[in-house]
N, C-alpha and C positions, 0 to 999 in steps of 0.2 A: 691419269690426272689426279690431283691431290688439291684437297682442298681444307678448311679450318672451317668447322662450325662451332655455336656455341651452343651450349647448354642453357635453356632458358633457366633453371632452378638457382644453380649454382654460379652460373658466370664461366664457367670454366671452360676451356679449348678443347675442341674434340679434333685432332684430325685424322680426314675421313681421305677416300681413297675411292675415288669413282670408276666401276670398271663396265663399259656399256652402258647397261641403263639401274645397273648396281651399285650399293653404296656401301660399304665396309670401312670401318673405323680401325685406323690404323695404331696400332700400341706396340712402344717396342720396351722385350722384357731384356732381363740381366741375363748373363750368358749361364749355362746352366752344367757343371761338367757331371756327367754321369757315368760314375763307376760302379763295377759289378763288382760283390764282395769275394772280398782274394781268398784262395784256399790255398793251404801248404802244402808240399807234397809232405811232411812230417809235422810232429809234435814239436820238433825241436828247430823244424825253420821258425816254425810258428814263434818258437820262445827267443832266438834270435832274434826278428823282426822287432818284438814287442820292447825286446834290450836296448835294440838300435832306436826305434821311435824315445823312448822313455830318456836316452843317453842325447839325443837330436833336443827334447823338450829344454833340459839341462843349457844346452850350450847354444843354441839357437839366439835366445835374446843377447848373447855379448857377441856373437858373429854379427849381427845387426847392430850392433852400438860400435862397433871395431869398424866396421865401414864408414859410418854414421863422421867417427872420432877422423878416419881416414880422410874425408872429403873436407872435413872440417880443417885441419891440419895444412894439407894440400891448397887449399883458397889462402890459408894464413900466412903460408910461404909465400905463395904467389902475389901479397901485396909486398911484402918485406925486400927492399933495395940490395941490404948488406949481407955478407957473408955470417957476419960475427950476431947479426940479429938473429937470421935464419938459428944458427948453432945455439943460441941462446934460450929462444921461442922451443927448441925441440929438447933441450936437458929441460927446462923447464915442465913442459908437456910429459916428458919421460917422466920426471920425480910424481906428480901427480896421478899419473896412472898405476905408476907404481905403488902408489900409496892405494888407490880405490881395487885395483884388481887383483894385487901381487898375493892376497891370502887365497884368495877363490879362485882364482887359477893355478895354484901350487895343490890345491887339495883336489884337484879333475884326477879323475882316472886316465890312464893311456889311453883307451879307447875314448874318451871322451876329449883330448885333447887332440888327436889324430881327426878325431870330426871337427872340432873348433878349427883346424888348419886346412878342411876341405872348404867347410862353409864361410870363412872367410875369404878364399880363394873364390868360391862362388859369387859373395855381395859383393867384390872389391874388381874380379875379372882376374886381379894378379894374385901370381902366389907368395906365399907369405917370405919367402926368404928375399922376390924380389921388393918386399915394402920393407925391410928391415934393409937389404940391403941398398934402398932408396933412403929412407930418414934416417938413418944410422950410418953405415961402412959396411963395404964390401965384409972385412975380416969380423965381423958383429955375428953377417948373416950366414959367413962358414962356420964359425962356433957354436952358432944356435943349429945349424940345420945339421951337424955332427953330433950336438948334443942327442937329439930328435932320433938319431940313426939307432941311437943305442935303446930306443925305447920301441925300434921296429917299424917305422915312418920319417915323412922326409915334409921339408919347409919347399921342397923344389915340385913337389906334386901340384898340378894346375888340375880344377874342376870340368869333369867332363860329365853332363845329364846321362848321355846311354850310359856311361862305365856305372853311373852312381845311382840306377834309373830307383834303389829302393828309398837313398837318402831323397833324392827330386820330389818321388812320390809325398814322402812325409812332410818335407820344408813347404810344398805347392798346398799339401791341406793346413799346415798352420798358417800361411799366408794368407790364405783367405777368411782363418780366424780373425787377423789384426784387422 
């Protein structure tokens, strides 16, 4: 049985949780995830990891803004009637982004842009050739995702937690930064 008392001092709500002829105040905390500190089996996973976290810190906030721009985009379609608006609204949208992003995405590392195309794949669900080849053209997202071959990654890779359990681990502890 559960019950609300108050605090005479403060006003404030206690409640309490009666079990027989006991009284227990009932408080409920934040969830609390506890991890045990990871060991490497080398020097050099160790320095890996710390590359990957360091290269994830990097790209993380525009994988979050690229979903963010995604939904945003998606809603703005979805009021627009006509074809010629739609196509309109998205060169529009393209020249813009192009303008904000095109210097700081040209200067990622390959590794750093193969994780901006996981982690976008992650916040969005889809992979990134199929959102280009959704606001764009099909022949857009085979250019890009050929382009992409040559640098040893692919636009068609979709995010999987086990496969990526060390990118998961890093993206789950910044996220509880934000």
């Amino acid at each position: 049985m559960a019950t609300v008392c108050q605090a005479q001092s403060e006003g404030r709500m206690l409640p309490l949780m009666v079990v027989g002829s006991d009284t227990f105040p009932v408080c409920t905390l934040h969830e609390v995830v506890v991890v045990s500190k990871r060991t490497f089996a080398s020097q050099a996973d160790q320095h890996r990891f710390n590359q990957l976290r360091r290269n994830i810190l990097v790209v993380y906030p525009y994988a979050k803004e690229a979903a963010a721009l995604f939904r945003e985009i998606n809603s703005d379609l979805a009021r627009m009637d006509k074809k010629k608006d739609r196509r309109k609204y998205l060169k529009q949208k393209e020249r813009e982004l192009d303008a904000m992003y095109s210097y700081t995405l040209r200067n990622m590392t390959v590794t750093q842009g193969d994780l901006l195309v996981k982690l976008i794949a992650r916040e969005t669900g889809m992979s990134v050739f199929t959102l280009i080849e959704e606001l764009k053209n099909p022949l857009s997202a085979f250019y890009w995702d050929k382009a992409t071959t040559f640098f040893g990654y692919s636009l068609k890779q979709q995010y999987d937690p086990q496969e990526h359990r060390d990118i998961e681990l890093i993206v789950r502890s910044l996220e509880e930064a934000y």
